[in-house]
N, C-alpha and C positions, 0 to 999 in steps of 0.2 A: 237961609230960609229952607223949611222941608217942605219938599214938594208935596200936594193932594195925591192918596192914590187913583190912580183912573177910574171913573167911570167903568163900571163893566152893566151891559145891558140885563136884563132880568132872563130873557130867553136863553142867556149862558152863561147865568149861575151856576145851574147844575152840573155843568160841563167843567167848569173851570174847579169846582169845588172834586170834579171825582181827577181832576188832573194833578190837581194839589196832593191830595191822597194817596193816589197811583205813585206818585214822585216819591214822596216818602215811605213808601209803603215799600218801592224798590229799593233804597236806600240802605234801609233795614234790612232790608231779605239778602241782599247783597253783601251783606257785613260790613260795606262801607260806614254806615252807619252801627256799632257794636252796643253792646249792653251798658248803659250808664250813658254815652255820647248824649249831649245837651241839643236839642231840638230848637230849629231856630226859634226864638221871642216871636211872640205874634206880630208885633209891629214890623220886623226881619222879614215876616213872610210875606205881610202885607202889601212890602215896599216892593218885594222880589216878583210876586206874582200881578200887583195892581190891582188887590182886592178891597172889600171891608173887612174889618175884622168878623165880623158877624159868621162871614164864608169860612175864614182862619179858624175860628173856633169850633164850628159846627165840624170841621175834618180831625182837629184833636180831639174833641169828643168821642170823636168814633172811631179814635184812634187806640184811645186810652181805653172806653168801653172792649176795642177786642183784646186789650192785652197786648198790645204794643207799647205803647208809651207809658208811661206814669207822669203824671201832673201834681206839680207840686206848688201850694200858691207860694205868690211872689219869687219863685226863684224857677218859674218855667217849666220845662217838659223834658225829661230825657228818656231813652229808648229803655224798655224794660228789658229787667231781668228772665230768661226764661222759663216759663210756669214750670213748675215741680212736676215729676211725671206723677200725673195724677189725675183720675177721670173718676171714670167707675171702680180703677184700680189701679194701684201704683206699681209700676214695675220695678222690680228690682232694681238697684245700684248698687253693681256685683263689688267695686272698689270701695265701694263706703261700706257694705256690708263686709265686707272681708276684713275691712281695718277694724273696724267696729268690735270683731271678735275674736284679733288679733288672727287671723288669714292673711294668706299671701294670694291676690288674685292676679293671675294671667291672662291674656286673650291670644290666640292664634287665628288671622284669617285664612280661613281655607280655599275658598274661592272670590276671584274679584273678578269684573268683566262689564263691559259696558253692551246693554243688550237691547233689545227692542221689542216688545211688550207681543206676547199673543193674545188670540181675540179670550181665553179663558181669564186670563190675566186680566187685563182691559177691560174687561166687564166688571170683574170682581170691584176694582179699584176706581173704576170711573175717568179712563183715559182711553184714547184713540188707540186700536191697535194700531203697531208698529210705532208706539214712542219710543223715546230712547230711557231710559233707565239701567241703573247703575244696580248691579246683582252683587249683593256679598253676603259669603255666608263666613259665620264668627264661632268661634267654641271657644264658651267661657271656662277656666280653670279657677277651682277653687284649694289651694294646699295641693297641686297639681290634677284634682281629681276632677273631671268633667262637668259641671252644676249645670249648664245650658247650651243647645244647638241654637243659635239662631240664624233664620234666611231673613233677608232683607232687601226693598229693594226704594229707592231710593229716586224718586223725580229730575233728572236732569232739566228740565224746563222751567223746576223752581228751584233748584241748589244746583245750578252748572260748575261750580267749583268742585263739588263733591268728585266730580270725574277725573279730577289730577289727583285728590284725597290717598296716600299710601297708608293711613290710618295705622300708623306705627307709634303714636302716643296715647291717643283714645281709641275705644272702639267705635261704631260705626253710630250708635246709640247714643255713645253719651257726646261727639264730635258735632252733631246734628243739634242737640240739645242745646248745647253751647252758643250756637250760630242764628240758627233759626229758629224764630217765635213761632208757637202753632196755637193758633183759637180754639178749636174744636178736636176732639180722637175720639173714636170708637174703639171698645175693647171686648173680644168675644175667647172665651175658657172654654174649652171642652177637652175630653179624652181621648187619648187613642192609644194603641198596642205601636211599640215602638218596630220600625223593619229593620230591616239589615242594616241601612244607611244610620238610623240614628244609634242603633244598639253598639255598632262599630263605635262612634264617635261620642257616646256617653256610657260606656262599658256597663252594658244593658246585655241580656238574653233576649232574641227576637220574641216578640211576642209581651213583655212588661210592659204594663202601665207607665205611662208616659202625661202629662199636663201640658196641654198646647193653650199659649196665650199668644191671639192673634192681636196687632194692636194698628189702625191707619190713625194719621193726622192729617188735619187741613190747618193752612194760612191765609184767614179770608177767602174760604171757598175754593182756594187752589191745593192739590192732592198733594204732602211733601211726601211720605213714606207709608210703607207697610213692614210691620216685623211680625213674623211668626215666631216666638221663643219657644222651643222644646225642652221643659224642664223630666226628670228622673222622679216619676211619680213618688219610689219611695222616701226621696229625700227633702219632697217641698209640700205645702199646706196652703190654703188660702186659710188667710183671718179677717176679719171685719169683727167692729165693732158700732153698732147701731143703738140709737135711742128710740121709744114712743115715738116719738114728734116730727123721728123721720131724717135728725139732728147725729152726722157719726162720724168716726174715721174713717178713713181712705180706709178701702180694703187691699191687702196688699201678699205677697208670697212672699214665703219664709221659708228656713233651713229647720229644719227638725233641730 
């Protein structure tokens, strides 16, 4: 015979429903739970937590609404796959593009280091000075030639694995993407004359045009990353394509 699940009072519904969430929600973030892994059955969760289903539901809804989950009927919920990078603007995927047109892409990381945020920092990104965050800067090689500087720095508070990460298969980018779901990014383009530091490390004359795409993501409100990518003005383009209606493609950066 199966047990009723308990009674839960109505003054801690809400309680028990953000606890259900939180639960899974670290699961995921954690990679304990990976892309495709199968989400308990509502009735699983029911039993586990002593809710109604009504509670069970209402937390995969909002689960699946930020792009965690996918729901599938009759056969359940498992964790989703992670969103394409793609907002306002799709950033490069140096090894897909490279294969793509038959390139050999490399990565070297230049610096790694587990650091703790200044207050110029911290503002910008919306964390407490003196967090701890994971610094690495990457230079993308395209046919050995330099295509992008990026600085990065990386949330240990929501990706604490990232800090043992020697990022010797993936780069820092696409290793992130892999792991961890993000709801929402912000992406901001603008120009600048390249100095000494990036003109070195993208065989630039100090003083070239240079394309900076800044890019942050959140998961459910919590800050995962920030990347600054420094592309070689002469060799990259933005493209978009838009309709009337408002209706278009990702805009995206391209190799000449």
């Amino acid at each position: 015979m199966t047990e009723a699940p308990l009674k839960v009072p109505a003054g801690a519904k809400q309680h028990l429903y953000q606890r259900i969430r939180d639960d899974i929600e670290a699961r995921i973030m954690s990679g304990e739970w990976p892309p495709g892994h199968r989400v308990p059955f509502e009735h699983e969760l029911m039993a586990e937590y002593g809710c109604s289903r009504m509670t069970v539901n209402k937390v995969l809804s909002t689960l699946a609404a930020n792009g965690l989950i996918t729901r599938r009927r009759r056969a359940g919920s498992v964790v989703a796959e992670p969103s394409k990078e793609r907002a306002v603007l799709e950033i490069q995927d140096f090894a897909f593009d490279a294969a793509r047109t038959g390139s050999i892409y490399r990565f070297r990381i230049l610096h790694r280091a587990v650091e703790r945020l200044d207050s110029t920092a911290a503002q910008r990104i919306g964390l407490p000075a003196g967090s701890q965050v994971l610094s690495v800067v990457t230079i993308h090689l395209i046919d050995g030639l330099p295509g992008a500087y990026e600085e990065r720095l990386i949330n240990l508070a929501a990706v604490p694995e990232a800090s043992e990460e020697a990022f010797v298969g993936d780069p820092p980018g696409t290793w992130l993407l892999r792991r961890v779901p993000w709801t929402d990014a912000e992406h901001i383009v603008r120009a600048v004359n390249a100095d000494r530091t990036l003109a070195r490390h993208l065989h630039l004359q100090s003083g070239d045009a240079c394309l900076v795409l800044e890019r942050r993501t959140w998961q459910a409100g919590t800050f995962i990353t920030e990347a600054r990518i420094t592309y070689p003005g002469s060799r990259h383009h933005l493209v978009g394509r838009f309709s009337p209606a408002g209706q278009g493609t990702p805009t995206g950066l391209a190799v000449p």
